[in-house]
PDB file of N, CA, C and O in Angstrom:
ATOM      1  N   UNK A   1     124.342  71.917 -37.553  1.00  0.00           N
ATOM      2  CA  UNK A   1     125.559  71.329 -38.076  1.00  0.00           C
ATOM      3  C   UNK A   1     125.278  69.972 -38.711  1.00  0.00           C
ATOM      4  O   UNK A   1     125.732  69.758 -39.835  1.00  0.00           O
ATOM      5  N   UNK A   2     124.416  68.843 -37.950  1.00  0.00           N
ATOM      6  CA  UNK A   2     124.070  67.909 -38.562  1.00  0.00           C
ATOM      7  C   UNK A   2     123.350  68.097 -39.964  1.00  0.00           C
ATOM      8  O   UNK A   2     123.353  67.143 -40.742  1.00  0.00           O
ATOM      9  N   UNK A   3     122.902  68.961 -40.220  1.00  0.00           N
ATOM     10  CA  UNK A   3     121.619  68.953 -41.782  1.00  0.00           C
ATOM     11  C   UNK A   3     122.639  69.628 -42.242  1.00  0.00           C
ATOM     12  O   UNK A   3     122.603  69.171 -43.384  1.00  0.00           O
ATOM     13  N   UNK A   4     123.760  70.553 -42.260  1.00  0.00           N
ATOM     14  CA  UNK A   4     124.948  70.486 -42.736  1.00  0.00           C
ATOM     15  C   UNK A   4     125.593  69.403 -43.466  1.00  0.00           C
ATOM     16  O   UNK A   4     125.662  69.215 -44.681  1.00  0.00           O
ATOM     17  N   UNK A   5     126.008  68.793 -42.588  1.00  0.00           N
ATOM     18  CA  UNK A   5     126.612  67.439 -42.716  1.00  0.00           C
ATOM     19  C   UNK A   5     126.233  66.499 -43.894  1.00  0.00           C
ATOM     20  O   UNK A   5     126.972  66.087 -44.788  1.00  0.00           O
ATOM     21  N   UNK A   6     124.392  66.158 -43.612  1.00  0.00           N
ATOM     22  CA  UNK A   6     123.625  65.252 -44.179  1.00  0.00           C
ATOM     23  C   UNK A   6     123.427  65.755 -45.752  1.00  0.00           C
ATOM     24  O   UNK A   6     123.342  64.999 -46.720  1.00  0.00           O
ATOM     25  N   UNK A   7     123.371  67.286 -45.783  1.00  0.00           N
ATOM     26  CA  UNK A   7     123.375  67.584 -47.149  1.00  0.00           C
ATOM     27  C   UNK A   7     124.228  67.779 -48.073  1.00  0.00           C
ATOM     28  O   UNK A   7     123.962  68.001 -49.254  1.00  0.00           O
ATOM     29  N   UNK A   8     125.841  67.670 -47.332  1.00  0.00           N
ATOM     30  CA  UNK A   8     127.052  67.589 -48.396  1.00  0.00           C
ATOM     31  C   UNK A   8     126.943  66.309 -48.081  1.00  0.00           C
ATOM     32  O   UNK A   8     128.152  66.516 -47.977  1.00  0.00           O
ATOM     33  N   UNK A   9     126.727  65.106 -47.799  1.00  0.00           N
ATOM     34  CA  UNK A   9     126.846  63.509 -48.067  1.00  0.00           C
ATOM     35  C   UNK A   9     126.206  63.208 -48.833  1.00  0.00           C
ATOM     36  O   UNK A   9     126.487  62.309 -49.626  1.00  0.00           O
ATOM     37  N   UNK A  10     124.688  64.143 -48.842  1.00  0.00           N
ATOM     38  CA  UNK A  10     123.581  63.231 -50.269  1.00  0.00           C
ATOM     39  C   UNK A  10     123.923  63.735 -51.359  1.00  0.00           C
ATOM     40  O   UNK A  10     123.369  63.299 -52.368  1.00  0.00           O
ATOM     41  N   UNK A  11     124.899  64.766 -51.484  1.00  0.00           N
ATOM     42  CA  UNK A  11     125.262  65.348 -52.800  1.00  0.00           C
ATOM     43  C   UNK A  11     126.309  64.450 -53.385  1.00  0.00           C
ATOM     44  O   UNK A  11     127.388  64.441 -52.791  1.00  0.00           O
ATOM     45  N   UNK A  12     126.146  63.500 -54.718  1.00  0.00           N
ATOM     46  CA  UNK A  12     126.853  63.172 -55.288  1.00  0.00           C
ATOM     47  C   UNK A  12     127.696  63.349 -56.117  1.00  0.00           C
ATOM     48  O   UNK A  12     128.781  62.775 -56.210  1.00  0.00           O
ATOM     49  N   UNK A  13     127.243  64.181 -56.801  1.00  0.00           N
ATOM     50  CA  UNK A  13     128.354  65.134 -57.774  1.00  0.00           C
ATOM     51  C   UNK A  13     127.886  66.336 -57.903  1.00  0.00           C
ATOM     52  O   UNK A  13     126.698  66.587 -57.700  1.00  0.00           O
ATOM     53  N   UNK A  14     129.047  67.522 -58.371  1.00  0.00           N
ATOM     54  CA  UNK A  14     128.415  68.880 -58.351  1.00  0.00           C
ATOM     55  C   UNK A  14     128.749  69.178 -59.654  1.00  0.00           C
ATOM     56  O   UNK A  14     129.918  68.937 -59.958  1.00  0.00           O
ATOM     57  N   UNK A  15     127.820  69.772 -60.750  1.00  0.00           N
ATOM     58  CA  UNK A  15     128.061  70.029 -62.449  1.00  0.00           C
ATOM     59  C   UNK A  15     128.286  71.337 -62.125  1.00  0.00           C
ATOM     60  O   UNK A  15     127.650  71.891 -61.228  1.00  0.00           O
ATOM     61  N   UNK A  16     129.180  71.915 -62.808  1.00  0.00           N
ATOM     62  CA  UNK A  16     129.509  72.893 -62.838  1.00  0.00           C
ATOM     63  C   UNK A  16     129.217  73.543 -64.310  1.00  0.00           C
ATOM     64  O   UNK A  16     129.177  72.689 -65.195  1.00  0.00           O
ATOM     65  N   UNK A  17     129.011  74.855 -64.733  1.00  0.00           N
ATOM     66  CA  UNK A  17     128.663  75.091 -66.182  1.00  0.00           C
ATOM     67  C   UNK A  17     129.770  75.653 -66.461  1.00  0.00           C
ATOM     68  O   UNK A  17     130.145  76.570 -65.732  1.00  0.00           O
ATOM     69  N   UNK A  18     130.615  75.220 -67.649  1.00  0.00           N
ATOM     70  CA  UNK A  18     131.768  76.264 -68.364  1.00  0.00           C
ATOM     71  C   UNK A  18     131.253  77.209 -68.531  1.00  0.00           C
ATOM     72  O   UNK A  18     132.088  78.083 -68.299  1.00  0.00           O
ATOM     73  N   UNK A  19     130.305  77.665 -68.818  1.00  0.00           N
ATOM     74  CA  UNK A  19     129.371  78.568 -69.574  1.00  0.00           C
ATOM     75  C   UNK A  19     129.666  80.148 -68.482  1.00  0.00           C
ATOM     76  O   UNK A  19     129.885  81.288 -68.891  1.00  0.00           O
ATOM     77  N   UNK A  20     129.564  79.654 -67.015  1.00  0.00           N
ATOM     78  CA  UNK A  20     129.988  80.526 -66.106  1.00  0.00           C
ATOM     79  C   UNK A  20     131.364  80.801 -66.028  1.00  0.00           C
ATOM     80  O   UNK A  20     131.822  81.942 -66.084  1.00  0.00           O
ATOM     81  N   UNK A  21     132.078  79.711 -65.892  1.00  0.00           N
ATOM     82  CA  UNK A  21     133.180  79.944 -65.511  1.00  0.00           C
ATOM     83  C   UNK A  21     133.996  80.662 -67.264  1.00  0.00           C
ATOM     84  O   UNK A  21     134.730  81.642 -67.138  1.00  0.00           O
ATOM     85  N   UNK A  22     133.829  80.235 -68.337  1.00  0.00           N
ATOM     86  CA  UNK A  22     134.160  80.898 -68.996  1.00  0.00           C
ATOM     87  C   UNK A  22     133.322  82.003 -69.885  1.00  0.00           C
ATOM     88  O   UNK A  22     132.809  81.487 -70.878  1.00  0.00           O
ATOM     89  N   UNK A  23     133.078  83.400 -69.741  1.00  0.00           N
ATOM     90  CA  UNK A  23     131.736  83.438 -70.170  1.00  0.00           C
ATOM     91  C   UNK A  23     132.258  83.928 -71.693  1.00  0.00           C
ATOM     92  O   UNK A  23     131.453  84.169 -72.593  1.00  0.00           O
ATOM     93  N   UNK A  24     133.294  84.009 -71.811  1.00  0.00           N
ATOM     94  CA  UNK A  24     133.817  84.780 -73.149  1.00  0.00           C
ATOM     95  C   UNK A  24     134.242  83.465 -74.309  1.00  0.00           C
ATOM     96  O   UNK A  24     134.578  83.687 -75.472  1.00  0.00           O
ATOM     97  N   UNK A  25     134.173  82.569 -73.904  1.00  0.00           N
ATOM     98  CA  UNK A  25     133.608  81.101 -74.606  1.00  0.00           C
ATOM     99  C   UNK A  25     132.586  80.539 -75.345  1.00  0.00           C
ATOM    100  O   UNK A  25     132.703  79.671 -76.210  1.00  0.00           O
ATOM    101  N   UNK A  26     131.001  81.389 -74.740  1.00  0.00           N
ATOM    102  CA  UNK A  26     129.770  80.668 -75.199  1.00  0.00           C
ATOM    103  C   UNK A  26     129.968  81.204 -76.394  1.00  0.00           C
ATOM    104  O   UNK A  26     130.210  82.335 -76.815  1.00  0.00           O
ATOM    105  N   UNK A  27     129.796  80.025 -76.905  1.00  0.00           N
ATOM    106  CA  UNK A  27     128.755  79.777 -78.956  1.00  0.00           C
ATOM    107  C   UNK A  27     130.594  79.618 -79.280  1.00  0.00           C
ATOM    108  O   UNK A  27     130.746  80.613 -79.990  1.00  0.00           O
ATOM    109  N   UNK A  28     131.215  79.331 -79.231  1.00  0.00           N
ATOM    110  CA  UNK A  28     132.889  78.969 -79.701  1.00  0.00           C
ATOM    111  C   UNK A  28     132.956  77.696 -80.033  1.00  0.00           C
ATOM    112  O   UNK A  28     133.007  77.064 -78.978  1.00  0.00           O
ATOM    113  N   UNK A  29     132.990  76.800 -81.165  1.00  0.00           N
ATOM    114  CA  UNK A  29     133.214  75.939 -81.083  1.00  0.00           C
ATOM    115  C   UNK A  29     134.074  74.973 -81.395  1.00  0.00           C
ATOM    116  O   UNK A  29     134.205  75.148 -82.607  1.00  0.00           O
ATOM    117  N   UNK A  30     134.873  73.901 -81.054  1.00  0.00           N
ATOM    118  CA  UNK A  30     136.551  73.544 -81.497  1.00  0.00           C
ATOM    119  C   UNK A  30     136.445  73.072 -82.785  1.00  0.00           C
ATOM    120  O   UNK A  30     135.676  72.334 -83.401  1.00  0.00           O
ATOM    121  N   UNK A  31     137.581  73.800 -83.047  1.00  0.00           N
ATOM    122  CA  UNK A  31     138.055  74.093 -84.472  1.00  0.00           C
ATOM    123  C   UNK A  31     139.714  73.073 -84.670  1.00  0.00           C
ATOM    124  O   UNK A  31     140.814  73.623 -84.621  1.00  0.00           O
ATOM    125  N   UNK A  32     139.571  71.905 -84.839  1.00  0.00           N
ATOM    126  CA  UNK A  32     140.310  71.244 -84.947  1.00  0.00           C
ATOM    127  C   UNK A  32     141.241  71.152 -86.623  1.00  0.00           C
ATOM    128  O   UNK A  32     140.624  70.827 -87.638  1.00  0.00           O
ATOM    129  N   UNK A  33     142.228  71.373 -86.647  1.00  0.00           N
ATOM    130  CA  UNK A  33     142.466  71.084 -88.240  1.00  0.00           C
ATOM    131  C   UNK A  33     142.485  69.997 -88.899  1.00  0.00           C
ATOM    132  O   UNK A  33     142.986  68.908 -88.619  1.00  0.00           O
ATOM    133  N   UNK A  34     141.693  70.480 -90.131  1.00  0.00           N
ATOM    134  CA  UNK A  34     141.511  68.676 -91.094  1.00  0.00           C
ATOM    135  C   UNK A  34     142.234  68.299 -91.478  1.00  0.00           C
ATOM    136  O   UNK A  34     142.193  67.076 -91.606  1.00  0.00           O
ATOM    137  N   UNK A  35     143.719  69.191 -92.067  1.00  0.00           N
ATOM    138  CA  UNK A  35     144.870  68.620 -92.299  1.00  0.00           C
ATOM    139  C   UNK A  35     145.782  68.203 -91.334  1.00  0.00           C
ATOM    140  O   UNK A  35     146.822  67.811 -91.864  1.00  0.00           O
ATOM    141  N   UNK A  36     145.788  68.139 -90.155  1.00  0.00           N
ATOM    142  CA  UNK A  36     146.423  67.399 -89.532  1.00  0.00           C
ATOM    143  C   UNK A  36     145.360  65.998 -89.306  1.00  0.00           C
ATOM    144  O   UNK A  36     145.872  64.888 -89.165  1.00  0.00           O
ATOM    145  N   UNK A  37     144.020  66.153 -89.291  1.00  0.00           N
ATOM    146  CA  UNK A  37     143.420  64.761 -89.008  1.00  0.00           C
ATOM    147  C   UNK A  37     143.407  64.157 -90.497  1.00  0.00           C
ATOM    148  O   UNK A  37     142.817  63.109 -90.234  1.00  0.00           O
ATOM    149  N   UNK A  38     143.580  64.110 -91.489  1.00  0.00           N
ATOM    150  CA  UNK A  38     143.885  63.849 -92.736  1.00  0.00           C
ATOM    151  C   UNK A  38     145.091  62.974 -92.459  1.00  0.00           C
ATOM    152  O   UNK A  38     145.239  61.753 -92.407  1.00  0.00           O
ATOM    153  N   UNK A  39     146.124  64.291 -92.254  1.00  0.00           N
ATOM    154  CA  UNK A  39     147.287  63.601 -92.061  1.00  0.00           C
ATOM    155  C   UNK A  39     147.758  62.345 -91.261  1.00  0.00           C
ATOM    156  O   UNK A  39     148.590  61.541 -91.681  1.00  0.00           O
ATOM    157  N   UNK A  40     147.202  62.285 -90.205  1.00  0.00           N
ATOM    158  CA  UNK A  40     146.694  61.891 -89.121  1.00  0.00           C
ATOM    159  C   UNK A  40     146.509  59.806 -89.357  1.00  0.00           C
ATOM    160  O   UNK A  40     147.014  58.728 -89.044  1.00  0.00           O
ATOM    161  N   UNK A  41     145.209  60.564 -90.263  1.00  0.00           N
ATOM    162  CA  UNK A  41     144.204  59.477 -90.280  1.00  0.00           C
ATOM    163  C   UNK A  41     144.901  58.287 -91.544  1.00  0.00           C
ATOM    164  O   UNK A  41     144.786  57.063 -91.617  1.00  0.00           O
ATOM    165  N   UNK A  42     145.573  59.198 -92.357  1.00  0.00           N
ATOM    166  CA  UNK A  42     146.357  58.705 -93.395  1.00  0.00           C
ATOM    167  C   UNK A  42     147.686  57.518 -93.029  1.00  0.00           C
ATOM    168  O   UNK A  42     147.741  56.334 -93.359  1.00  0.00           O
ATOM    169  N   UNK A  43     148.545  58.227 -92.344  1.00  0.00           N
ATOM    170  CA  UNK A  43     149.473  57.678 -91.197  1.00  0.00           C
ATOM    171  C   UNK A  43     149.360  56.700 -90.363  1.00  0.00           C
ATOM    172  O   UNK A  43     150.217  55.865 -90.077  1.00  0.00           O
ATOM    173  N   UNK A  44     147.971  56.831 -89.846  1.00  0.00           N
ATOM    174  CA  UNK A  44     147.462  55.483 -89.317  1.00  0.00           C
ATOM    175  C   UNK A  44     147.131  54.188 -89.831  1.00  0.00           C
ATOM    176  O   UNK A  44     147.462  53.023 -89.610  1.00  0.00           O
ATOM    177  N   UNK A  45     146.140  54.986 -90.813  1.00  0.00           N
ATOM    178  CA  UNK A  45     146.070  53.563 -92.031  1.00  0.00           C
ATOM    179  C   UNK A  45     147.090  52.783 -92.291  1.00  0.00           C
ATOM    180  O   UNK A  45     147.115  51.622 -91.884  1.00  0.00           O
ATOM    181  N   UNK A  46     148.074  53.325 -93.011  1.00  0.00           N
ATOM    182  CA  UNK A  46     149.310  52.692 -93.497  1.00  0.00           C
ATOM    183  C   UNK A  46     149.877  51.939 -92.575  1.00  0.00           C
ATOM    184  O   UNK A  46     150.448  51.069 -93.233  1.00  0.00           O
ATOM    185  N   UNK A  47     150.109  51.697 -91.245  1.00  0.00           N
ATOM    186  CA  UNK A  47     151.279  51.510 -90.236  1.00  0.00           C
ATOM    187  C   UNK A  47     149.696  51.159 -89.070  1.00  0.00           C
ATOM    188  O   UNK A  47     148.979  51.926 -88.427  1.00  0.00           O
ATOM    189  N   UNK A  48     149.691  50.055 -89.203  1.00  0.00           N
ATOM    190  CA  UNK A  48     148.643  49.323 -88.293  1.00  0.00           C
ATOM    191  C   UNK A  48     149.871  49.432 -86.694  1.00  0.00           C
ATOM    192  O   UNK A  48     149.656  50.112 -85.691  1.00  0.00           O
ATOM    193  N   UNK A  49     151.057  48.560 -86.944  1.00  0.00           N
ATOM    194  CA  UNK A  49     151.836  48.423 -85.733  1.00  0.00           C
ATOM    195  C   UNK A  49     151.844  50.007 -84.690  1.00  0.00           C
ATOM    196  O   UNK A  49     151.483  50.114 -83.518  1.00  0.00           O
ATOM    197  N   UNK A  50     152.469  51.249 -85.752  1.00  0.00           N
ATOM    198  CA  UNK A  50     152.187  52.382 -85.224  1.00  0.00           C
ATOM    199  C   UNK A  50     150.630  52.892 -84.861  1.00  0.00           C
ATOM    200  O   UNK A  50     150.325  53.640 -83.932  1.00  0.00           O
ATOM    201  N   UNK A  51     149.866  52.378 -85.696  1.00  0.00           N
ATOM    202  CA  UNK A  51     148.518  52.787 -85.225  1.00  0.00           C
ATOM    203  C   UNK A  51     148.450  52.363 -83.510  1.00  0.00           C
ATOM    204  O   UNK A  51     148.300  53.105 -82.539  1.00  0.00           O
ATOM    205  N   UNK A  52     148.573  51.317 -83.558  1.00  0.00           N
ATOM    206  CA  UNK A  52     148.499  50.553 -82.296  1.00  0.00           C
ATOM    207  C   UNK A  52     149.516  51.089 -81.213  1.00  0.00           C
ATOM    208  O   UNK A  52     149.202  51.288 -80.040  1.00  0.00           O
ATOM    209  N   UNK A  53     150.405  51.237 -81.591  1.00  0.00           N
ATOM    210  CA  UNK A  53     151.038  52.082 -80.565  1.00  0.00           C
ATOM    211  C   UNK A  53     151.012  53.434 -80.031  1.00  0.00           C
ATOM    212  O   UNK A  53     151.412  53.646 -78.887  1.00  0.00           O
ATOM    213  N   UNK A  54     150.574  54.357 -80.770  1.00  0.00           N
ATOM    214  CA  UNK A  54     149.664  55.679 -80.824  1.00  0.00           C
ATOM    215  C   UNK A  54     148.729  55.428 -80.111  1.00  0.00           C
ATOM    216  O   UNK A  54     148.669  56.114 -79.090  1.00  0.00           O
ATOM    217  N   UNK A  55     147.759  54.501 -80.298  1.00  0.00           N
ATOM    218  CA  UNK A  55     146.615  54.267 -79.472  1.00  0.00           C
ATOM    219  C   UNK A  55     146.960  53.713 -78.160  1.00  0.00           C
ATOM    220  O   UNK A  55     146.022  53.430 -77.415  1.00  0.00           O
ATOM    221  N   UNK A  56     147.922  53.555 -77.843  1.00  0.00           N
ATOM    222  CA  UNK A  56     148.083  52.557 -76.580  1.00  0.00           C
ATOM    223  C   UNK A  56     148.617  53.901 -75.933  1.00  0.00           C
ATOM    224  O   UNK A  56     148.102  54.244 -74.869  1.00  0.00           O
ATOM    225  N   UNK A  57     149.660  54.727 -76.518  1.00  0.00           N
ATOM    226  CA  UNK A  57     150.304  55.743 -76.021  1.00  0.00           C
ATOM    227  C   UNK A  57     149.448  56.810 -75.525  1.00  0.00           C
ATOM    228  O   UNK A  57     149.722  57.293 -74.426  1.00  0.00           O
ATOM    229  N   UNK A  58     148.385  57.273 -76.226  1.00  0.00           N
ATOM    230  CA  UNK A  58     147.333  58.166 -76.150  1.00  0.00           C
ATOM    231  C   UNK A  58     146.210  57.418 -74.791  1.00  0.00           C
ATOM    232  O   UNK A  58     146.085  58.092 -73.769  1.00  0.00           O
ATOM    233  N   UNK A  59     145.778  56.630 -74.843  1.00  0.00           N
ATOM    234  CA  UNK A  59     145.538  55.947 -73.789  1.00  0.00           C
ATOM    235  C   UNK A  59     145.732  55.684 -72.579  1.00  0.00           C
ATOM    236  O   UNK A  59     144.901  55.413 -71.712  1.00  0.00           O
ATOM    237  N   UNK A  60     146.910  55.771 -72.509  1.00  0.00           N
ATOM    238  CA  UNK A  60     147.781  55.259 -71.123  1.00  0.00           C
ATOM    239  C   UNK A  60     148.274  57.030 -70.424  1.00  0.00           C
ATOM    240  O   UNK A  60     148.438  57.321 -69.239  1.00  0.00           O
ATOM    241  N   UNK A  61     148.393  57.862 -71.532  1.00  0.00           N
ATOM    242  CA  UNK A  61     148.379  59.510 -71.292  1.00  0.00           C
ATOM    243  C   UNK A  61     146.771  59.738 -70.610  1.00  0.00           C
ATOM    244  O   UNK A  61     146.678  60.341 -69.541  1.00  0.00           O
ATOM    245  N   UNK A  62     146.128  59.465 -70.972  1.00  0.00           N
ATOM    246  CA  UNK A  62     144.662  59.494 -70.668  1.00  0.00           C
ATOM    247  C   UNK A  62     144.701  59.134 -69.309  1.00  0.00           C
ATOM    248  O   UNK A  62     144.814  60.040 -68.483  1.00  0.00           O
ATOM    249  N   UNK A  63     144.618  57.842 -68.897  1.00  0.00           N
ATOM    250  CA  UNK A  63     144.458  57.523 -67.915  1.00  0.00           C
ATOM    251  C   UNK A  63     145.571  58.112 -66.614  1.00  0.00           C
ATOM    252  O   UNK A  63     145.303  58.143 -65.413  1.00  0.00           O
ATOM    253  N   UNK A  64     146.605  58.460 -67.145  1.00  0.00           N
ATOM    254  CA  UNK A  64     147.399  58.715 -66.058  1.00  0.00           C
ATOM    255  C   UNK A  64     146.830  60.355 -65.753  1.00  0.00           C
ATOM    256  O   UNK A  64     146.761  60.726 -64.581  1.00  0.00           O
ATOM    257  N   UNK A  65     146.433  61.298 -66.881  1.00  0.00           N
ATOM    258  CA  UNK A  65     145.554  62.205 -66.360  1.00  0.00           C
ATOM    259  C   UNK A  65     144.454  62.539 -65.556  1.00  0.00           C
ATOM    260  O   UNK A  65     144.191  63.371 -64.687  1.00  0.00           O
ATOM    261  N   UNK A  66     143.905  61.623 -66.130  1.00  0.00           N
ATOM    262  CA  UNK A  66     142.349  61.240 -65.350  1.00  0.00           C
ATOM    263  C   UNK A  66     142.754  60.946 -64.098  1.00  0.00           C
ATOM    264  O   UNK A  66     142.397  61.763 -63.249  1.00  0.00           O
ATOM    265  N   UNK A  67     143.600  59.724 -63.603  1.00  0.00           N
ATOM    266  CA  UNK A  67     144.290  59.288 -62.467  1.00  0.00           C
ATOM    267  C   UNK A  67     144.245  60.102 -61.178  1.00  0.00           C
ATOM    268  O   UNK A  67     143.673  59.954 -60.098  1.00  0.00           O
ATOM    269  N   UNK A  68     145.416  61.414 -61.922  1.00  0.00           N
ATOM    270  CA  UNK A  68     146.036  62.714 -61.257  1.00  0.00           C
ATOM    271  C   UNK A  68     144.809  63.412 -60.980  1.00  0.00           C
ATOM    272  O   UNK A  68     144.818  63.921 -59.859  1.00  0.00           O
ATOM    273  N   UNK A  69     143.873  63.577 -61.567  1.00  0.00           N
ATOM    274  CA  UNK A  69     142.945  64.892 -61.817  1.00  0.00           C
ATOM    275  C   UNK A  69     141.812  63.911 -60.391  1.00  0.00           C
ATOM    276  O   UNK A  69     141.208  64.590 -59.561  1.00  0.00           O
ATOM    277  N   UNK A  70     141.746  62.779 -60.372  1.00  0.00           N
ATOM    278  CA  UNK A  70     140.611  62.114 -59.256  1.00  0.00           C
ATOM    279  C   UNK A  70     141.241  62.436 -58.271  1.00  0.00           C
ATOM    280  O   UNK A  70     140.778  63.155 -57.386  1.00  0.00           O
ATOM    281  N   UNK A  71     142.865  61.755 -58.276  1.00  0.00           N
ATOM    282  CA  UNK A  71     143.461  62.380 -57.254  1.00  0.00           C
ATOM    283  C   UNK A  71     143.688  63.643 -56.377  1.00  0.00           C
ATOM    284  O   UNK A  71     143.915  63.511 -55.174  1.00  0.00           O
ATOM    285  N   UNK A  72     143.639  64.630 -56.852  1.00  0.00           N
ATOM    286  CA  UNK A  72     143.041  65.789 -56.743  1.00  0.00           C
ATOM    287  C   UNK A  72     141.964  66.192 -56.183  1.00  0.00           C
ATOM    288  O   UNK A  72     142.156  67.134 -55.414  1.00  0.00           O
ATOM    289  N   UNK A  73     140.919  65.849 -56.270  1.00  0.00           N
ATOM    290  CA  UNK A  73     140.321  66.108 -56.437  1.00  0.00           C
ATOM    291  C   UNK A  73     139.895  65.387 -55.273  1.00  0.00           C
ATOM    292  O   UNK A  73     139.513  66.269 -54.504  1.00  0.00           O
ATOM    293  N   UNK A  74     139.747  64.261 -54.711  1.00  0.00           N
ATOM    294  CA  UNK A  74     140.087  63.753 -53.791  1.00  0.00           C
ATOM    295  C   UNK A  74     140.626  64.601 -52.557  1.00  0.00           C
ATOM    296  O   UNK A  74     140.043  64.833 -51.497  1.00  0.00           O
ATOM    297  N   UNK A  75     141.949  65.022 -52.989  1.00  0.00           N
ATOM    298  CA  UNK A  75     143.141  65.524 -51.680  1.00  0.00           C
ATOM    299  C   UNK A  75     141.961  67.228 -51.349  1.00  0.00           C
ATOM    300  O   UNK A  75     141.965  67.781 -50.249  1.00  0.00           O
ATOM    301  N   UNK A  76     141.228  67.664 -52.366  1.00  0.00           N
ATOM    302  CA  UNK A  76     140.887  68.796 -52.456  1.00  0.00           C
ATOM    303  C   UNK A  76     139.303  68.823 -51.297  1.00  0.00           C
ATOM    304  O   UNK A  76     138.813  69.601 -50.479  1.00  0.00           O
ATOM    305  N   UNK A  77     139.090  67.921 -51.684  1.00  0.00           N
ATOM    306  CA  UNK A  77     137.666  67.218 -50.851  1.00  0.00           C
ATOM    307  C   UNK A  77     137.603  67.211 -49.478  1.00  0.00           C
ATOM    308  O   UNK A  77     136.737  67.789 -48.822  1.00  0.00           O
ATOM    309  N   UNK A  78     139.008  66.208 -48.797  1.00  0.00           N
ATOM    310  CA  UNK A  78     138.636  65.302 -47.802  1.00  0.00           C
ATOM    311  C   UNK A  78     138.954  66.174 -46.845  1.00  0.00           C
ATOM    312  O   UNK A  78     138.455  65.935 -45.745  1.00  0.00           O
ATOM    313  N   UNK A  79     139.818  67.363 -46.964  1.00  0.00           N
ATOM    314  CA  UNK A  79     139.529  68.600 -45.569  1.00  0.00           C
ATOM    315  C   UNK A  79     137.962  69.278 -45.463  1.00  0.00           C
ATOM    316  O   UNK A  79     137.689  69.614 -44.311  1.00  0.00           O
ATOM    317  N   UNK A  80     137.096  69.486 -46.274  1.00  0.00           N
ATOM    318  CA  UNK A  80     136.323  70.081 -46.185  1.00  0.00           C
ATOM    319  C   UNK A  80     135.491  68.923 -45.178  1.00  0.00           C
ATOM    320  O   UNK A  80     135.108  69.040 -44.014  1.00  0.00           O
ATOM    321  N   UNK A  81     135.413  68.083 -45.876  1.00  0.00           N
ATOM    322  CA  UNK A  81     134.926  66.785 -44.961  1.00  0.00           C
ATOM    323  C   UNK A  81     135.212  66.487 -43.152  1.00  0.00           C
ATOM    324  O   UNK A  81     134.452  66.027 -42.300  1.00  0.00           O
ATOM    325  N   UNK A  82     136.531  66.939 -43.065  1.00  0.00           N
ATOM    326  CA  UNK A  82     137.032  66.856 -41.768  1.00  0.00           C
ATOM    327  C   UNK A  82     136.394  68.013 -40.949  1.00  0.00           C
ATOM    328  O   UNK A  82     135.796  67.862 -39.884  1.00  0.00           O
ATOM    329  N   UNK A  83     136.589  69.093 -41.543  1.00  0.00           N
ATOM    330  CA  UNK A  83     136.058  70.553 -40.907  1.00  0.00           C
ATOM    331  C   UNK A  83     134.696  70.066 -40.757  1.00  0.00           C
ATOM    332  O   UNK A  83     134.281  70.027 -39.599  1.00  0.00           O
ATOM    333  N   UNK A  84     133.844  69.653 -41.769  1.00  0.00           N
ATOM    334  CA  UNK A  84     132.402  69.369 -41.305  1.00  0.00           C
ATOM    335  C   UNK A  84     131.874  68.555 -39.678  1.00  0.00           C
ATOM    336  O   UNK A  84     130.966  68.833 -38.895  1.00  0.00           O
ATOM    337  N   UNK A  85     133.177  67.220 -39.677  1.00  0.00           N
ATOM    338  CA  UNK A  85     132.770  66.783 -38.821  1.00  0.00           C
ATOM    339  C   UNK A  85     133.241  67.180 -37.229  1.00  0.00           C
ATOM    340  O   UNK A  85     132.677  66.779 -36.211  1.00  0.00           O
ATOM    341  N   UNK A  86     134.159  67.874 -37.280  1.00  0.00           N
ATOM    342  CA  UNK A  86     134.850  68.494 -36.006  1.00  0.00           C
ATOM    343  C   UNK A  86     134.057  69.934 -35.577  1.00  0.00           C
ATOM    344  O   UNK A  86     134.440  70.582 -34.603  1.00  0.00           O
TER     345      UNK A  86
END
């Protein structure tokens, strides 16, 4: 149980491959449209104030994802942890 223990603690992160988990994915690659990043990129130029606020908006979406997703990920963790040590 102890070399149990000792070897989920030295593990720091675990990579996982999309490649498995999606296998009907490999060689696909994102296909974003240029006319909306055109459009996009155009829109931005013009309107610095909106640029800046887009970017702050997109940003702050970001982080509150990322946030949720540690969180998670976290709550998803710390039973396995408990079971180890009991």
């Amino acid at each position: 149980m102890l070399a149990v223990t000792q070897q989920l603690m030295s593990k720091k992160s675990v990579v996982v491959n999309s490649c498995c988990l999606f296998p009907r994915l490999v060689g696909l690659e994102p296909c974003p449209s240029l006319l909306l990043q055109r459009h996009m990129a155009e829109l931005l130029s013009l309107d610095k104030d909106m640029a800046a606020s887009f970017l702050n908006s997109v940003l702050n979406q970001l982080n509150w994802a990322f946030s949720e997703f540690i969180g998670m990920i976290q709550e998803v963790s710390e039973p396995c942890l408990v079971c180890v040590f009991t």
